[in-house]
BARO-112139 format. One record per residue (C-alpha): residue in three letters; z negated, y, x negated. Coordinates in nm, 4 decimals. Example, Ala and Ser with C-alpha at 12.3 -4.5 7.8 and 13.67 -1.06 7.14 Angstrom:
BEGIN
res  Z  Y  X
ala  -0.7800  -0.4500  -1.2300
ser  -0.7140  -0.1060  -1.3670
***
This chain:
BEGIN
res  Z  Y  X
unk  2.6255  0.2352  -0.9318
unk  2.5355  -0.1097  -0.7898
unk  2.1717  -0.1894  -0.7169
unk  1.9459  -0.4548  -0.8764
unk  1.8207  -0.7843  -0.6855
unk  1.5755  -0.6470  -0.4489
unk  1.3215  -0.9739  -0.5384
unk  0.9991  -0.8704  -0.7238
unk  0.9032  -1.2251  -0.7349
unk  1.1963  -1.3490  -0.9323
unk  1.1916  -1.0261  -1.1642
unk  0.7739  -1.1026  -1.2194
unk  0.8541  -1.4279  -1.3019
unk  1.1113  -1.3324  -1.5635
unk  0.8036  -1.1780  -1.7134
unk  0.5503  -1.4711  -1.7367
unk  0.5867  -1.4670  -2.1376
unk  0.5214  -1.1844  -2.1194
unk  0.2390  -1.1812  -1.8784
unk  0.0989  -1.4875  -2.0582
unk  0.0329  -1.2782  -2.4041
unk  -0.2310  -1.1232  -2.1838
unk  -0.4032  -1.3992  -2.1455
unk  -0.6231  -1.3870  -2.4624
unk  -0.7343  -1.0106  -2.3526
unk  -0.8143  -1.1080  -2.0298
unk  -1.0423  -1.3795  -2.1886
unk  -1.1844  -1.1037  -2.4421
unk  -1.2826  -0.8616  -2.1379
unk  -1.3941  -1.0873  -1.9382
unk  -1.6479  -1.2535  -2.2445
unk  -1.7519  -0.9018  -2.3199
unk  -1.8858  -0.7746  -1.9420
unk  -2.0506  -1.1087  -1.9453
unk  -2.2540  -1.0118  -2.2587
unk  -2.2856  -0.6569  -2.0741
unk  -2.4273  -0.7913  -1.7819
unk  -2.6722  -1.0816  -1.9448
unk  -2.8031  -0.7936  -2.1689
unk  -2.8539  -0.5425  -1.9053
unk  -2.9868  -0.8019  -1.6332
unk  -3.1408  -1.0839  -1.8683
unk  -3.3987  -0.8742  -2.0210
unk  -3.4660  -0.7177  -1.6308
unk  -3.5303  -1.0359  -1.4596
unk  -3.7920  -1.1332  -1.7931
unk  -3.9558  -0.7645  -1.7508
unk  -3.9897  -0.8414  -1.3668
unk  -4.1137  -1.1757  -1.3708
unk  -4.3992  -1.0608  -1.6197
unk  -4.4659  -0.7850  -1.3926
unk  -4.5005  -1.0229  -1.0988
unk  -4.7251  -1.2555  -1.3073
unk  -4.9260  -0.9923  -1.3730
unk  -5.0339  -0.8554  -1.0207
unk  -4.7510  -0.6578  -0.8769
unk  -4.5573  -0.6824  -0.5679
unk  -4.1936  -0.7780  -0.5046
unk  -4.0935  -0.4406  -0.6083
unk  -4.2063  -0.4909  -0.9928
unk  -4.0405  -0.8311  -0.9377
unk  -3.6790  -0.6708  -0.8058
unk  -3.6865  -0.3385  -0.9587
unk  -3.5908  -0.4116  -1.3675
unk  -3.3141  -0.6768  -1.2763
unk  -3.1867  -0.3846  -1.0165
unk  -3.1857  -0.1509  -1.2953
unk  -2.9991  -0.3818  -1.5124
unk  -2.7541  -0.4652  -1.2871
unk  -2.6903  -0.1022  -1.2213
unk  -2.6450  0.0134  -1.5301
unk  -2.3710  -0.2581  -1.5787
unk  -2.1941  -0.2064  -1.2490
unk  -2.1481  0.1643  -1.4163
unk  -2.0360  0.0470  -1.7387
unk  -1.8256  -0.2469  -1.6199
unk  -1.5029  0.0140  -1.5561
unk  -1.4780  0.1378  -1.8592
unk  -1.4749  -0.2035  -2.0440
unk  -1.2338  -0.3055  -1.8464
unk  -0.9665  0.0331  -1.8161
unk  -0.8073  -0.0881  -2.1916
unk  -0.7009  -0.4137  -2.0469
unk  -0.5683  -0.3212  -1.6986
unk  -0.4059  0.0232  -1.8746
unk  -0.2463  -0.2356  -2.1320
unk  -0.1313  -0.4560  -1.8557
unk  0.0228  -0.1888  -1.6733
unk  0.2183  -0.0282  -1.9262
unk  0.3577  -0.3537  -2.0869
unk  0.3994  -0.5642  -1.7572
unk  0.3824  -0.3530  -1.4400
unk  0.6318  -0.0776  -1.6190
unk  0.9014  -0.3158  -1.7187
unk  0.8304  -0.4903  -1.3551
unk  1.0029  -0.1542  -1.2537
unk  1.2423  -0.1102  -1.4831
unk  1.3901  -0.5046  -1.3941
unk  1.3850  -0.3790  -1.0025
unk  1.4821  -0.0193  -1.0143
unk  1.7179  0.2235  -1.2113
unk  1.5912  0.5509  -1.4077
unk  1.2383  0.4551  -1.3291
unk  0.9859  0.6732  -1.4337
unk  0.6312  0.4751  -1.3654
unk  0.3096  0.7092  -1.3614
unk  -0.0478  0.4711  -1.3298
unk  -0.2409  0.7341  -1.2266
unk  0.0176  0.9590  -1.0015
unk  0.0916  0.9264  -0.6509
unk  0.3169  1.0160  -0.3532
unk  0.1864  1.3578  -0.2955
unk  -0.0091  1.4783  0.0528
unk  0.3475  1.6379  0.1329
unk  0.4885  1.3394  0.1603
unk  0.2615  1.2248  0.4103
unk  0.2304  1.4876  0.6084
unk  0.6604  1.4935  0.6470
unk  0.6697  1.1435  0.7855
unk  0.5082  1.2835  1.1132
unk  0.2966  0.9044  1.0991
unk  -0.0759  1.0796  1.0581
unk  -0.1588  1.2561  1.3703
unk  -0.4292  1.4479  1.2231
unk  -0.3545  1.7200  0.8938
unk  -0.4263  1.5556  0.5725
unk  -0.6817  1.7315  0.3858
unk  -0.7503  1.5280  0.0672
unk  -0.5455  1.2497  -0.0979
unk  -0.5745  1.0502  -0.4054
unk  -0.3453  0.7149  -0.5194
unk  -0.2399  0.5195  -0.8522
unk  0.0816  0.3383  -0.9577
unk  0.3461  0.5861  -0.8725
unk  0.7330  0.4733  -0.9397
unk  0.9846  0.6584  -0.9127
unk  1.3218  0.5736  -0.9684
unk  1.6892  0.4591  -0.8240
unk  1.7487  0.1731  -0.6309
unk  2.1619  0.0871  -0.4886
unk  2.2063  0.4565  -0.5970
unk  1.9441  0.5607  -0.3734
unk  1.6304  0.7663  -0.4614
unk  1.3212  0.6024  -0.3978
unk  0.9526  0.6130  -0.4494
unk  0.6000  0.4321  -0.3817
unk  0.2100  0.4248  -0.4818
unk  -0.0960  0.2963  -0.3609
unk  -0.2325  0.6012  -0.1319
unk  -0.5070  0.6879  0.0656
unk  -0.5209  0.9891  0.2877
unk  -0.8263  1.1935  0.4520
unk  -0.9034  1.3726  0.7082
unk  -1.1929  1.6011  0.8313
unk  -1.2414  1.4798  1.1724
unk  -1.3955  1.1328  1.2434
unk  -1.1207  1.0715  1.5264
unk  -0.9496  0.7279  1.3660
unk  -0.6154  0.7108  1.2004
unk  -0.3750  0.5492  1.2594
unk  -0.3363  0.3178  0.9730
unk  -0.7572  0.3618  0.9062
unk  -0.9313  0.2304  0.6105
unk  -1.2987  0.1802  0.6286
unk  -1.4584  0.3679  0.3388
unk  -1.5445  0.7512  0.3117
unk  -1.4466  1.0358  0.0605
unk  -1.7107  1.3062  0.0261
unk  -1.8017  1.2536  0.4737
unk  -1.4130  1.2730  0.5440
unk  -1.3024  1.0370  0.7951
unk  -0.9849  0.7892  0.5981
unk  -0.6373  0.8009  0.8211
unk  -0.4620  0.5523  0.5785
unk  -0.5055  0.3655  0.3016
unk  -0.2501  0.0869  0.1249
unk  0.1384  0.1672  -0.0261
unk  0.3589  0.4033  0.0956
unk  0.7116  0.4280  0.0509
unk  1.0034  0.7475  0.0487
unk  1.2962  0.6873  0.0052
unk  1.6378  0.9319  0.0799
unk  1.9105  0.9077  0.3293
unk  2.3070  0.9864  0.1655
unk  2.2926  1.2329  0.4314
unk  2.0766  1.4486  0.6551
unk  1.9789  1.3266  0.9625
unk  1.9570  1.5659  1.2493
unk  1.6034  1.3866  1.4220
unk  1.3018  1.2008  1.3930
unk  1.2469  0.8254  1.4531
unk  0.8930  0.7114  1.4363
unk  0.7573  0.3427  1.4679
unk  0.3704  0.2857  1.5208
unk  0.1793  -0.0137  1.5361
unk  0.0928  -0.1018  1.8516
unk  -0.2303  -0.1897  1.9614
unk  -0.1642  -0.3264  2.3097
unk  0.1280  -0.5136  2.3270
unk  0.0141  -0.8217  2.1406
unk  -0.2850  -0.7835  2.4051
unk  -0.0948  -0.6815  2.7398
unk  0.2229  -0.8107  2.6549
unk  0.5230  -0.6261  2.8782
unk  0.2125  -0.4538  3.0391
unk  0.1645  -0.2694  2.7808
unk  0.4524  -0.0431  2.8753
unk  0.2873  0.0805  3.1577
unk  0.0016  0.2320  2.9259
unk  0.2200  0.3529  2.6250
unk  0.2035  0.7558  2.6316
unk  0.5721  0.9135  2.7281
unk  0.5353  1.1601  2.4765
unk  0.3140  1.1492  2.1311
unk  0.1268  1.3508  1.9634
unk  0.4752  1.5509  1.8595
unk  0.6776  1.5248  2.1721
unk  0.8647  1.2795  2.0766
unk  0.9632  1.0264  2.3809
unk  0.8683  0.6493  2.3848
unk  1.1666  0.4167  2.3294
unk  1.1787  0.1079  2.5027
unk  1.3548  -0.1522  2.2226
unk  1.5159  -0.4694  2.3514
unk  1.3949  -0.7329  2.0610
unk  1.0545  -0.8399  2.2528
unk  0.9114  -0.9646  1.9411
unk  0.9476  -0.5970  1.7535
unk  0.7925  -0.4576  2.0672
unk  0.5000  -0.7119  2.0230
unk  0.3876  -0.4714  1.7051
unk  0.5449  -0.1903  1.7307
unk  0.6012  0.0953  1.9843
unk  0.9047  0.3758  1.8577
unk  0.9303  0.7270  1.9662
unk  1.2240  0.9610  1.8915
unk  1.3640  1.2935  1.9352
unk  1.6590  1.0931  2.1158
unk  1.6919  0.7433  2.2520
unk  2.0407  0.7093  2.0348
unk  1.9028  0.7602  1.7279
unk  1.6219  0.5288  1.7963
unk  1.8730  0.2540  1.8765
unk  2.1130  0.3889  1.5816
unk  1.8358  0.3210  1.3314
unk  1.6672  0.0304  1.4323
unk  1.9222  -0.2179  1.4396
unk  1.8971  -0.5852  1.5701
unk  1.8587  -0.7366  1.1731
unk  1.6039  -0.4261  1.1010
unk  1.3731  -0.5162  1.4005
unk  1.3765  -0.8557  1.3084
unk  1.3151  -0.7719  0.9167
unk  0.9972  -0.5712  1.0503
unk  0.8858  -0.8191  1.2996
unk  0.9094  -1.1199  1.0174
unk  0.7559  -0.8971  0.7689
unk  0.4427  -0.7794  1.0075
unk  0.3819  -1.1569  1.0865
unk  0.3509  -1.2080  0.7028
unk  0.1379  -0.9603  0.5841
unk  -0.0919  -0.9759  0.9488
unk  -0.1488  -0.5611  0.8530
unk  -0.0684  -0.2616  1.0312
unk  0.2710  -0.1513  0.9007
unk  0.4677  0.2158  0.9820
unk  0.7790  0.3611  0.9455
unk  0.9680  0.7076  0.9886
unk  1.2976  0.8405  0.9479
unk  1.2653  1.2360  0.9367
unk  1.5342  1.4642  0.8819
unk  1.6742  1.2768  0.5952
unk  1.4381  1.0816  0.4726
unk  1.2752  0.7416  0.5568
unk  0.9151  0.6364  0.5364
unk  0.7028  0.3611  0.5151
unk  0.3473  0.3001  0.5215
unk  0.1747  -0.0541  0.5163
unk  -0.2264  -0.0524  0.5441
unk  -0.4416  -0.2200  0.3234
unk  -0.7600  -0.2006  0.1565
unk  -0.7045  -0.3940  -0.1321
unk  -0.6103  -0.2560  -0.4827
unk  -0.2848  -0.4480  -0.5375
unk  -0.2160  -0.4192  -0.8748
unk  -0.5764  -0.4699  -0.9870
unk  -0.5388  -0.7417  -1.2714
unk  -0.7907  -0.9839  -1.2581
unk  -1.0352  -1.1160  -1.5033
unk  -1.0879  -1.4789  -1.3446
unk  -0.7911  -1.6361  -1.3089
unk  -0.4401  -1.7127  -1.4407
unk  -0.2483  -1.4170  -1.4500
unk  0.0903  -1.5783  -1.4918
unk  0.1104  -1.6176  -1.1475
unk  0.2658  -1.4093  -0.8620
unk  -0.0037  -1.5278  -0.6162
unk  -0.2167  -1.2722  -0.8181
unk  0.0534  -0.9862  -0.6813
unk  0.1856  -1.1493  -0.3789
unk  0.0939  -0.8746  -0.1050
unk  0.2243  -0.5641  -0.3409
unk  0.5297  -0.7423  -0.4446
unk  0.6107  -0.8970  -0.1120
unk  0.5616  -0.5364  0.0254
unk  0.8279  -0.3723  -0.2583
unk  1.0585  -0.6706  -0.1851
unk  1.0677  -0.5718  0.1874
unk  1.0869  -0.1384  0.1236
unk  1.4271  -0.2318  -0.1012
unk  1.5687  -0.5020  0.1646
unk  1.5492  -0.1967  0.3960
unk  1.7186  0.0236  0.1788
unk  1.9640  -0.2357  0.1772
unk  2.0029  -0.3217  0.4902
unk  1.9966  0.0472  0.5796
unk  2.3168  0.0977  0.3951
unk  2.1278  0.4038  0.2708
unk  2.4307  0.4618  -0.0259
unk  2.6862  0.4288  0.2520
unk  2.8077  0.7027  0.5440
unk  2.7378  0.4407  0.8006
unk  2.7147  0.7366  1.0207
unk  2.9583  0.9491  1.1213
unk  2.8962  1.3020  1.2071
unk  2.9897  1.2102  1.5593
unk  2.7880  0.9165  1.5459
unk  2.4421  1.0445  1.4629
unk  2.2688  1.2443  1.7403
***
């Protein structure tokens, strides 16, 4: 079954009608948290000011408008859940359906903790999870999935894609997208690309500090593309399969692609499947309320970041026995 164009800019663009019927709703929301939040805080900042007038300190000044402001912080999400549900299911769904084949598209699923825990990319367990926006589906007759994740940990020892906010005290190892997708055949080893912190510092120094071994015995690789080595640093249950994955076009796909997005980016091929894991704290497919929405600038980092999971796939050859059984170690 051929694949779709692997461009989630051209296929969101193909929705802008679309996109633009939203534009009246967004308008709608928007007008009504401004009437939520000059009802709760108006009245506060009157209440405080005659407080203040009257004799008290900065607190009877500050406190009411505080209030106010709380109270519509806490309301704001649920006036605004109908509009980005709507926009999800009539724009972000057929988004999917434009890239991807047999798509099932779950807002409020996720990649499960399983899944990162098999990519070997977290070197501490995974004891909580939570993520939006899951899709599922086929893409070039390969099975593939992604959501917006973030993973947690109990020890405070840092991640290795970290994100800076807390979950009930547990230290965050990763938060952003992260990708599966199949291989059309096992493979018998693990590849695993980190970021790396001190090449872009040390520069061909930075060999000389690299562990030989990480945290699961898997040797360093030495790659020959010096600009892939600038952010990344690859261990692998064999050298071969390290240089049998990460071909010359693939290391320079990555290399490009962490220059764009200037964010720590991961990836994994284990026993069959590849991974892929790019950090970020923003919520990517958070509509906005201020703001044209017909515009792929509003989407640019989670499309861009789709647009570069399915060029791998490509690129990959992951529908094609590009590796014979006496090819792969």
């Amino acid at each position: 079954m051929a694949g779709r164009a692997a461009d989630p800019q051209q296929a969101f663009y193909r929705l802008v009608p679309r996109i633009r019927e939203f534009e009246a709703e967004r308008r709608k929301t928007w007008f009504s948290l401004a009437i939520v939040w000059a009802a709760l805080v108006g009245p506060g900042v009157i209440l405080g000011v005659w407080l203040w007038r009257l004799g008290g300190g900065w607190v009877h000044l500050l406190a009411p408008p505080l209030a106010g402001a709380a109270l519509a912080s806490w309301l704001t999400p649920s006036l605004v859940y109908p509009f980005k549900y709507d926009f999800k299911r009539r724009v972000i769904r057929p988004l999917m359906h434009e890239l991807l084949e047999d798509v099932d598209y779950a807002p409020l699923g996720s990649v499960s903790q399983l899944d990162l825990q098999a990519s070997l990319l977290f070197n501490r367990p995974i004891v909580s999870m939570e993520g939006e926006d899951l899709v599922i589906g086929r893409f070039d007759g390969v099975e593939v999935k992604f959501s917006e994740a973030a993973a947690f940990a109990e020890s405070r020892e840092e991640g290795l894609l970290r994100g800076r906010s807390k979950l009930h005290g547990l230290t965050p190892l990763f938060r952003g997208l992260f990708f599966v997708a199949d291989f059309n055949k096992p493979a018998r080893g693990q590849v695993i690309v980190y970021p790396d912190r001190l090449e872009g510092a040390l520069g061909p120094l930075a060999a000389l500090w690299q562990p030989r071994r990480d945290s699961g015995d898997l040797a360093h690789v030495r790659m020959e593309d010096p600009r892939f080595e600038r952010y990344y640093s690859v261990y692998a249950s064999d050298p071969e399969m390290a240089h049998y994955v990460l071909t010359p076009v693939l290391m320079e796909e990555l290399s490009k692609f962490r220059r764009q997005v200037a964010a720590p980016v991961a990836l994994s091929v284990v026993y069959g499947k590849l991974y892929l894991a790019i950090g970020t704290n923003k919520n990517m497919l958070e509509p906005p309320l201020f703001g044209a929405l017909a515009s792929a600038r509003v989407f640019r980092g989670y499309l861009e970041q789709v647009g570069l999971f399915l060029s791998l796939v490509e690129k990959l050859g992951l529908n094609r026995k590009i590796w014979g059984d006496s090819a792969w170690p």
